[in-house]
C-alpha positions in Angstrom: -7.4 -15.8 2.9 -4.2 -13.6 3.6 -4.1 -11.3 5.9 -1.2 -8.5 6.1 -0.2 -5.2 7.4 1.9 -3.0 5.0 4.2 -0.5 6.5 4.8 2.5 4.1 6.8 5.5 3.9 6.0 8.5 1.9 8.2 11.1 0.6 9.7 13.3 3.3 8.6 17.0 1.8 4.9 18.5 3.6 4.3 15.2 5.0 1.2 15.5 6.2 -0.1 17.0 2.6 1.6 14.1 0.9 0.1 11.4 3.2 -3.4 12.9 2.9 -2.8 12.8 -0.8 -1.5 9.2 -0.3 -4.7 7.9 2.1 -7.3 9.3 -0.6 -5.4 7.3 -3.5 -5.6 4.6 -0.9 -9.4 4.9 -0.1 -9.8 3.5 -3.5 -8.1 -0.1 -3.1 -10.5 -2.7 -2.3 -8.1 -4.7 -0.6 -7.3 -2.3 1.7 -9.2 -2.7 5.2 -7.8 -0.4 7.4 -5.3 2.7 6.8 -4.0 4.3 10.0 -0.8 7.1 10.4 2.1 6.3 12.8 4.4 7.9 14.5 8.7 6.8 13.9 10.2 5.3 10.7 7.1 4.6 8.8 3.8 7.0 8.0 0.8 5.0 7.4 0.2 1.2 8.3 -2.5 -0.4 5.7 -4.3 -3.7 7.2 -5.1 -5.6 3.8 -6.9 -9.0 2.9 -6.4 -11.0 -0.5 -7.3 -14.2 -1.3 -3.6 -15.7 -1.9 0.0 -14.9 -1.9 -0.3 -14.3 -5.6 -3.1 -11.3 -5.1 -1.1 -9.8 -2.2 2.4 -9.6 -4.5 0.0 -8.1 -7.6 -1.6 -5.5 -4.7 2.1 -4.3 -3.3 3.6 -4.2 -6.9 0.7 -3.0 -9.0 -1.7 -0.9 -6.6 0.0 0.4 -3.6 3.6 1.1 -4.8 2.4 3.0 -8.0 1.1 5.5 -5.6 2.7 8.6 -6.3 4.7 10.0 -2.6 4.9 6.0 -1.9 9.2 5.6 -1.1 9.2 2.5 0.4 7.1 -0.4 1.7 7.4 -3.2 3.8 4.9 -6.2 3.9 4.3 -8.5 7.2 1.9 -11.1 6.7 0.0 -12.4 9.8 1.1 -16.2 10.8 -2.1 -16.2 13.3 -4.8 -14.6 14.6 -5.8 -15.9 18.2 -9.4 -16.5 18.4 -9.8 -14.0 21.2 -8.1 -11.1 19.4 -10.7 -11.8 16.7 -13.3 -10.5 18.8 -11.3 -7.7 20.4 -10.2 -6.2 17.0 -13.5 -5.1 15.6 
C-alpha cells in the first residue's frame, strides 16, 4: 500500500469558486482519502492511497491532473508512518 499527499494548485482567477469546483470533481476519486484547503503556495492538499507506485502515477496523470482549474501538482509519498501517529490521525 502507498500512501501520499498531493499538493495542488488551482488556477488563480475566483479561487475559492474554482477550488469548490475542484473539491467536488475530487469527491468522486476513490483514491482520494482526505481533501483539505491551505493557506500559502498551494490550495488543497489530497491524502490518497493506491496499491503501488504504478496506480499512484495512473491517479496523478489520469485522474487528478485532468481536472479542469488543476495548474500544478506536486506528489510526496510517505517513507513512514510511526505507529503512534497511526492512532492519533483518525
Amino acid at each position: 500500500m502507498i500512501a501520499a499527499f498531493t499538493l495542488v494548485r488551482c488556477t488563480r482567477t475566483s479561487k475559492e469558486h474554482v477550488c469548490n469546483q475542484v473539491l467536488e470533481r475530487m469527491k468522486k476519486i476513490d483514491q482520494i482519502k482526505k481533501i483539505t484547503f491551505v493557506y500559502g503556495e498551494y490550495d488543497i492538499v489530497v491524502k490518497t492511497t493506491t496499491e503501488d507506485l504504478k496506480q499512484l502515477n495512473k491517479f496523478v496523470y489520469d485522474n487528478l491532473r485532468k481536472i479542469p482549474h488543476i495548474t500544478m501538482t506536486t506528489t510526496l509519498i510517505v517513507a513512514k508512518i510511526p505507529r503512534k501517529a497511526l492512532d492519533e490521525t483518525n
